[in-house]
C-alpha positions, 0 to 999 in steps of 0.5 A: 338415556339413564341419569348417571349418579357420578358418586358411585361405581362406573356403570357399564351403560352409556349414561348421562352426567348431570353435574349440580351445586351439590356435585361441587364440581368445578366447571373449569378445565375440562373441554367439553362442558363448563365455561372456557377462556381463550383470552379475550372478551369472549366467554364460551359456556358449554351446558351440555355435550348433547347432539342430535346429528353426526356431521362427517367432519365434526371437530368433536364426534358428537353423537359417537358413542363409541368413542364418547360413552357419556354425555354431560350437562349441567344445571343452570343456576350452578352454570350461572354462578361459575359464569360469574366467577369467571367473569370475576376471575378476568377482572370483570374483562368480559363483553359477551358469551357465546353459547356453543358446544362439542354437540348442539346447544339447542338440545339443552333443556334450558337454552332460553333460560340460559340466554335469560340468565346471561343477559342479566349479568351486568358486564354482558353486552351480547349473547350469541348461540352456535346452532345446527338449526334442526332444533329450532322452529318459531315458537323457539325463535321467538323465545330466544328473541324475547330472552334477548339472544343477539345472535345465532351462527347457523350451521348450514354447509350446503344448499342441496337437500342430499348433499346436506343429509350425508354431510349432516350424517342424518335422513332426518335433516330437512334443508327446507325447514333450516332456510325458513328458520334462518328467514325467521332469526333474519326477519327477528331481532336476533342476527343470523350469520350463517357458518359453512365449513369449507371442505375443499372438492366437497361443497365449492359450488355450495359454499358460492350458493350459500353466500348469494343466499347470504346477500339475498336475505342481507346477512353475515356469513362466516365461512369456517376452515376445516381442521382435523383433530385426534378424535375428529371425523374424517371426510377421506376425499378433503385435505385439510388446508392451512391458514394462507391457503384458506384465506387466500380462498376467502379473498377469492370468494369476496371478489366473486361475489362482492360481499365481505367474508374475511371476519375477525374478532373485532368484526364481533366486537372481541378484543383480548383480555386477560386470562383466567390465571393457572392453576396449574402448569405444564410439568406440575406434578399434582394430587388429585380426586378422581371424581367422574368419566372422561369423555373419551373412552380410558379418560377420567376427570379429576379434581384439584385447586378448584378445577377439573382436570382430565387423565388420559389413560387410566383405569383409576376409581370414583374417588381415587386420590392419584398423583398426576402430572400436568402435560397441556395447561393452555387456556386453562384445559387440563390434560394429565396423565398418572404418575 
């Protein structure tokens, strides 16, 4: 994949988005890359958007370059020190950050040290990583334990090897390697909590073998709801269900199989917080410089106050300055449109 130069025109080939101290891009307010606040304790850092499967209910597409014609990532030191500022930005009200990405984290060049640089921030008690686990294998195990990662959410939705390919959208994936690895981050001192999402009439009876598994090797399982967005992969044959309806199937599965699958944020030890402050707010009519691509088709990002921001639908230019109006602000993501 060619490296895009985000200075010049828009090419027409899919391209990679390196973003760097001399970009001078700011790496809040947009959701695929950069650092995100929910409110809480918790940080999510994003350092690229790269994946290598195409799961058949992904929340984000990954790996669909149809709908995302770019991908994105960001240099390490420049990530670190915007992770400060955050950090100072919350008056110091963080505890720890949780690597995680629209694609897989694993697939960043420089995940270990990534993990070795967060662990050094003072404030950071725990550093936890998202992983589909197909990256992974001793060597980098052993790596992220040395770089003091505590804890890896495995992505495992299935305990047979078919049923995992096609949910994984992949013939390369290789259920056996995921169950050695998982023994491996179990056996290590990074904790292994495995992540299945439930798709209802799809992988009921896996979901049940996934957590006699989990109490066979002794580890946490945090079973995940499947949600639909815009952009979304959708399975046709699984409904998405709400929240009573999922929970009242944990509760279910806990009296099954006697093992705790209600988790919440203080299981992790995440408690509220305060927030990054707004820049912006819904409504605001604001001039900004469009400064890169969007990562869905007709979006590009732009810049303003210190953040970026994301306009929908537009045609605009690399260095475009346009007035835009504010339509989303929640959790400091910036979605606008041109006025």
């Amino acid at each position: 994949m060619k490296t895009l130069p985000i200075q010049k025109e828009i090419p027409k080939f899919k391209g990679l988005i390196k973003i760097d101290r001399e970009s001078q891009i700011p790496l809040i307010g947009i959701i695929q890359i950069g650092i995100i606040d929910r409110g809480s304790s918790l940080l999510q850092i994003r350092a690229s958007t790269a994946c290598n499967m195409k799961c058949q209910f992904c929340s984000t597409a990954a790996n669909s370059y149809d709908i995302h014609p770019y991908n994105y990532e960001v240099e390490l030191f420049y990530l670190i020190d915007w992770v400060k500022e955050v950090i100072r930005l919350k008056d110091n009200q963080v505890n720890q950050i949780n690597i995680d990405s629209v694609g897989e984290p694993t697939a960043y060049k420089d995940i270990v040290n990534l993990v070795r640089e967060c662990k050094k921030i003072p404030e950071i008690k725990l550093v936890t990583m998202q992983s589909n686990g197909t990256l992974l294998n001793e060597e980098l195990i052993k790596k992220l334990e040395k770089a003091g990662l505590d804890r890896i959410n495995l992505s495992v939705h299935s305990l047979e090897d078919q049923q995992s390919k096609e949910l994984f959208g992949s013939n390369n994936y290789n259920l056996k390697k995921i169950l050695e690895n998982a023994k491996l981050i179990n056996k290590s001192k990074i904790e292994l909590n495995l992540t299945p999402v439930y798709l209802p009439n799809i992988n009921d009876k896996q979901i049940s073998d996934l957590i006699e598994f989990a109490k066979e090797i002794n580890c946490r399982i945090s079973i995940q709801k499947y949600e639909i967005y815009k952009y979304s992969r959708k399975m046709k044959k699984v409904k998405e269900q709400n929240w009573f309806k999922f929970y009242r199937k944990l509760e279910e599965l806990e009296k099954k199989h006697d093992y705790k699958l209600k988790i919440g944020p203080t299981d992790f030890e995440i408690y509220k917080s305060k927030r990054i402050p707004l820049e912006f707010k819904r409504g605001d009519i604001i001039t900004a410089e469009v400064i890169m691509p969007g990562w869905i088709k007709q979006e590009k990002i732009a810049k303003a106050n210190n953040r970026v921001i994301t306009i929908v639908d537009s045609d605009a230019k690399m260095g475009d300055k346009i007035r835009v109006k504010i339509l989303e602000s929640k959790d400091s993501i910036y979605i606008t449109k041109k006025v």
